[in-house]
C-alpha positions in Angstrom: -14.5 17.9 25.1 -12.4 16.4 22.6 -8.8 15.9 22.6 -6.0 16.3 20.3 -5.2 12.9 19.5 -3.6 12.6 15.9 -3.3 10.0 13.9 -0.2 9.1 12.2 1.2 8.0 9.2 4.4 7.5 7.3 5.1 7.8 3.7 8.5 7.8 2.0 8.7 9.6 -1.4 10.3 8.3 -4.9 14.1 9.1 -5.0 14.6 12.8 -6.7 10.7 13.7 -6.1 10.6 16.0 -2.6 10.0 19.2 -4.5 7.7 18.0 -6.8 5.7 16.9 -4.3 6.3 19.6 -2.2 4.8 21.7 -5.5 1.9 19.3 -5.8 1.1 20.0 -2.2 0.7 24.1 -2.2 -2.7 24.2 -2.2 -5.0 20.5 -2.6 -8.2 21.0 -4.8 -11.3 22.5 -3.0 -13.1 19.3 -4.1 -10.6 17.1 -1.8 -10.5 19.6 0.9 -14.0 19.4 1.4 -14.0 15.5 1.1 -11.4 15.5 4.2 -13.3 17.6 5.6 -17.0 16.0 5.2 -14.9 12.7 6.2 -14.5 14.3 9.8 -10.5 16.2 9.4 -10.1 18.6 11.4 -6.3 18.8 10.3 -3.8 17.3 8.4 -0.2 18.8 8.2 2.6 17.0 6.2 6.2 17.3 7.4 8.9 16.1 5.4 12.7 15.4 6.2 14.4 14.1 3.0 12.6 11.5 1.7 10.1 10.5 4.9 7.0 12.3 5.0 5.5 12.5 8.4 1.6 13.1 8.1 -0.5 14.4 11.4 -3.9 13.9 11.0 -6.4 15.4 13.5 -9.9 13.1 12.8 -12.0 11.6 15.8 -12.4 8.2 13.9 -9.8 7.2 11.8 -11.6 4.1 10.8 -14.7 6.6 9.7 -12.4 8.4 7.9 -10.8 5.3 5.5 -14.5 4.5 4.5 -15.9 8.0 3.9 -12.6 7.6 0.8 -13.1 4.4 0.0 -14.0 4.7 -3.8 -14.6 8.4 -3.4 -13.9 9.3 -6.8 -12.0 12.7 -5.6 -10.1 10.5 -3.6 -9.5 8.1 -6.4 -7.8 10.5 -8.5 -5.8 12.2 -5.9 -4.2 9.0 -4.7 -3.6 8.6 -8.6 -1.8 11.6 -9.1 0.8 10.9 -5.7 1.7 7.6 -6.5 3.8 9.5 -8.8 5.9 11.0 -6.1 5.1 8.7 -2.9 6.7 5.4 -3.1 5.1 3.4 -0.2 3.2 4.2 2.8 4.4 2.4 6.1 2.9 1.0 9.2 3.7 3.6 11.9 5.6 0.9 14.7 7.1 4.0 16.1 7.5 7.8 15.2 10.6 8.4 13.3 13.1 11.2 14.4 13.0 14.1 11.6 16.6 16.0 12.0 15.0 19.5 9.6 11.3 18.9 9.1 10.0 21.1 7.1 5.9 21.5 7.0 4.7 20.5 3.0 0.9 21.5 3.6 -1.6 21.9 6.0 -5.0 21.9 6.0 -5.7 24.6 8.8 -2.5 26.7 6.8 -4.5 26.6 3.7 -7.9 27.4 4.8 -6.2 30.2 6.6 -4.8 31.0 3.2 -7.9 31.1 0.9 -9.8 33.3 3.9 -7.2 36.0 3.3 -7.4 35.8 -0.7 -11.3 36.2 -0.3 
């Protein structure tokens, strides 16, 4: 049996760009979705407190993961289109404390979403 053991990350968005993002994020393209998904992601859900975005990524091999994207041209262009809103990404030393987190996307919440739609 596997065990829930998330990854984390820590992004911090350009000043004046949290709904935008937010926007960005309401549903990914099928094409990535299925990229995270052949890459081993089980989950990824995106909280955000002002500008910090906390990201929760549920993936057995982390490592795998990175070089399943590595010059994946869907990943490519998707990391294109957020440097827009995401200023810098941030070695995770410890979890920050989010005061109102509110949840940007998930991937569970949008597969969840397109099965109802079908």
């Amino acid at each position: 049996m596997t065990l829930f053991r998330p990854v984390v990350l820590v992004s911090f968005l350009r000043e004046g760009m949290e709904l935008a993002y937010e926007s960005a994020h309401e549903q990914i393209p099928d094409d990535l979705f299925q990229a995270l998904t052949d890459g081993g992601v089980r989950d990824w859900a995106i909280w955000r407190d002002g500008r910090t975005l906390l990201h929760l990524v549920d993936v057995d091999d982390y490592a795998v993961l990175v070089e399943h994207l590595t010059d994946d041209p869907v990943n490519d262009r998707w990391q294109a289109e957020m440097s827009v809103y995401v200023e810098r990404f941030d070695e995770v030393t410890q979890i920050p404390v989010l005061e109102a987190p509110r949840l940007v996307w998930s991937m569970r919440r949008q597969q969840a979403d397109n099965t109802f739609e079908r």
